[in-house]
Structures are given as C-alpha cells and as structure tokens.
N, C-alpha and C positions, 0 to 999 in steps of 0.2 A: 569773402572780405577779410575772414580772419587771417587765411591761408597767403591773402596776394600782403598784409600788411606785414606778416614773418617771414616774407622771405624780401623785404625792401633795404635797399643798400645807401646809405649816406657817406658822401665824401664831405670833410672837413677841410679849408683853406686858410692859412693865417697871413697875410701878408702886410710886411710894416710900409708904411703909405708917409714921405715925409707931408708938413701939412700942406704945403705950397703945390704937390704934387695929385693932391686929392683928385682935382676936377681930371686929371690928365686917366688916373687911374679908374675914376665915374665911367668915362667915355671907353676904357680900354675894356672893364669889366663888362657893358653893353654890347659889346661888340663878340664876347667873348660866349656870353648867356643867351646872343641869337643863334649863337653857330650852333650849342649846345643842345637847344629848341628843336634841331631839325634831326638830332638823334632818336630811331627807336630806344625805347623802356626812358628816357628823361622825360623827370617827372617835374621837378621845379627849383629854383636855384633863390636862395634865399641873403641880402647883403645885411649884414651887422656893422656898420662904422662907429669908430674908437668912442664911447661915452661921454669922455672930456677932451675939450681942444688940442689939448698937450701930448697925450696919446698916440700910438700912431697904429697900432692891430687893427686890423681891418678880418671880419669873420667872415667866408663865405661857406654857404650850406648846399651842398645840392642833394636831390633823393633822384635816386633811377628808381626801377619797378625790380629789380633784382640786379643781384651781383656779377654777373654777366653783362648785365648791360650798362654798368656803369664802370667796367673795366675795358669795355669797346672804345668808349669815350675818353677815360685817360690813356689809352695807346692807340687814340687816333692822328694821324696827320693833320687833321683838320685842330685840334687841340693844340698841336705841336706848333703849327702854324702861328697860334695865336699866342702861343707862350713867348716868341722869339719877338713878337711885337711889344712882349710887357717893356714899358718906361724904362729903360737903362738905370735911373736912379731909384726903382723901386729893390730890395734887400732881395733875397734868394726866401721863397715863400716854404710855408710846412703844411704837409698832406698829410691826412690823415683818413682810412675808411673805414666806417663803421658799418658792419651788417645788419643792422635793424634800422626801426625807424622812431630812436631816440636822439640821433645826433644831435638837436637841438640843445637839449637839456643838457648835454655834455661836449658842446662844442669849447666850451671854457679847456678844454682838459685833454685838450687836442695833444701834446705831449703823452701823454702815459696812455699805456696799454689798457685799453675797456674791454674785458670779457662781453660778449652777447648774454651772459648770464645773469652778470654785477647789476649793467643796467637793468635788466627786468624785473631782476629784485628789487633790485631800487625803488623799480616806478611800482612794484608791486607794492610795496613799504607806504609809498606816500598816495596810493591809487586807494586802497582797503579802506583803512581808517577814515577817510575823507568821502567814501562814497557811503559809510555808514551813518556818517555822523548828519550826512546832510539829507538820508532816507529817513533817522530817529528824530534831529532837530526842527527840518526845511519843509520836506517833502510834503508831511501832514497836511499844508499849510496851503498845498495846490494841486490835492489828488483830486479835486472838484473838475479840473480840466482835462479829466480822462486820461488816459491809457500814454496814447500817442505825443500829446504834447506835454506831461509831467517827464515820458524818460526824454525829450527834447529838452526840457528846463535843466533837468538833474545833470545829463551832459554834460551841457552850457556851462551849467554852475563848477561841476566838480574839474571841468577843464581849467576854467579860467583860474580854481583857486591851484590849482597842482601846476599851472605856467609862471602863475605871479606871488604864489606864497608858499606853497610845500615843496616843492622842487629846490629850488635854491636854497634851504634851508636843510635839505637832506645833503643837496652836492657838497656845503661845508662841511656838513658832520661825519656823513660818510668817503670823503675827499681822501685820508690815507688809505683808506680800503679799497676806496676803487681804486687807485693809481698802485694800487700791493700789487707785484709779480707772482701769480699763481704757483709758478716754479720756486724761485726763488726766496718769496716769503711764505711759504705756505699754514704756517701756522698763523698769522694774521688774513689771510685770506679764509680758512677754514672756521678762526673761530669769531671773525667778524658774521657769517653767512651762518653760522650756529645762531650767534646773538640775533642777528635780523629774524631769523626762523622762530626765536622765543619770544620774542616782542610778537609779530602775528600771532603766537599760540595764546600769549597773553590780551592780546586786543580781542581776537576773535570772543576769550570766556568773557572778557568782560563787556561787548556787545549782548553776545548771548544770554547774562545777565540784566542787562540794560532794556532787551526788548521783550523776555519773556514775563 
C-alpha cells in the first residue's frame, strides 16, 4: 500500500470557463473523464469549480497509479481527440504533473515548481503534530473501542482536520518556499527545510515531554 501510494502520479488542470460557458464545459469535461476511465493505471479525475460566481478557474485533478501511466494518457490520441473539441471560447488551459499523491492540497500552486520533497515535508509538518495532539488529547477518550476501530476514528479525525484546517494554513505560510526554485534560490530553499526540520526536533521533545 505504501509502495503503490509513492509512486502515484497527479496531473493538475486549470482552465478559465467564461460563466455563460460553464454547462458547455460540464458536458465537455464528461465526455472527456469517460474516455479517460477506460485507460489502464486511471485512477479518478476530480472537478473543483470557481468558489464565487465572478471567477472563472476551473480545477481539474486526476491520479493515475504511476507516472507512466499517466503520461500514456496525456500522449494519447484519444486525449487529443478530446482536446480539439474543447469550447473555442474556452482560454488555452495549464498543466501541471505532480508525482505523488498530494496534488490536491497543492493544486492552488499549479504555476510554480513543487519538489516531491517540499510536499512531503509539508504534509509531514502538518501530519506529526496533529496526529499527536489527537492520540494525547482525543484518543484516550475511545480506546474502549478496541484496536481496530480507535486507529479507524484517529484516521478519520486526523484526515479531515489536515483537509479542512492544517493544510491550507501551512500552503499560506509555507507558500514562498514551496514555489523557491531549488536551483535558483537555494538558500531559501535550504534554510526553510532547515527551519521546518527544527520545529519537528522541537515538536517531537515537547510531545515527548507531554506524554512521559
């Protein structure tokens, strides 16, 4: 499980959707996510439409089961086929591939270069402290339900809070670091990934204070 989830490949899609043209785009996107369905290694294709009316970004997520098989997909005929039918009045869209399977959490940032590294640390950042806090605070509270359904709850719990509250709180703060060119910038690159590294040193003693 662990082995098949690192090596998962996500493509990122941005496309501006004037609003008149939505349903036209609904129908084109359908059409586009059955062809896609009948691909070995697709895995599932996910639609984000604009938050408010006025808006026009349109997010599209897909995961293959590795990076092979999702590079089948963007150099197939059958893709290409479908591409030629996009709405004339839809804009010229932006791709983007991610090789793991966080694109969700960084499909915002679809423009800048994401290391496979930045995000792990990332989710590692916001994954630690949230899985501790809800074993020392939470957990206590419903190890009466044995084994099997407390690490089902703890899951549950620590997914929803790292989708709807830790995650997008870290994407603002660590937002210039991730989008830093490794090459390019490298001394904010090196000494943000320093810092993130000394905050776990410091989380972990102060857990390990907390629970001993």
């Amino acid at each position: 499980m662990h082995d098949a989830a690192s090596r998962r490949a996500t493509s990122v899609i941005v496309h501006r959707i004037p609003p008149e043209s939505a349903e036209r785009f609904r129908a084109w996107q359908q059409g586009i996510t059955a062809a896609a369905e009948g691909f070995p290694g697709y895995e599932s294709m996910e639609t984000y439409p604009p938050p408010d009316a006025g808006q026009r970004e349109w997010v599209i997520v897909m995961h293959f089961t590795d990076a092979d098989a999702q590079q089948r997909w963007l150099a197939s005929p059958v893709r290409a086929e479908w591409l030629a039918r996009l709405p004339p009045e839809i804009e010229p869209f932006r791709l983007k591939t991610l090789p793991t399977g966080f694109g969700p959490w960084f499909a915002h940032m679809v423009d800048s270069p994401l290391p496979s590294w930045k995000m792990a640390l990332t989710v590692l950042l916001g994954l630690y402290p949230t899985v501790m806090l809800l074993n020392l605070l939470v957990a206590p509270h419903y190890h009466f339900l044995g084994l099997a359904a407390s690490m089902l709850l703890g899951n549950a719990l620590s997914i929803c809070l790292l989708q709807w509250g830790v995650m997008p709180v870290l994407q603002t703060v660590l937002g210039p670091w991730l989008r830093a060119d490794p090459a390019r910038q490298r001394s904010r690159t090196v000494g943000g990934a320093l810092l993130i590294l000394l905050v776990l040193l410091a989380l972990m003693l102060l857990f390990r204070q907390a629970s001993g």
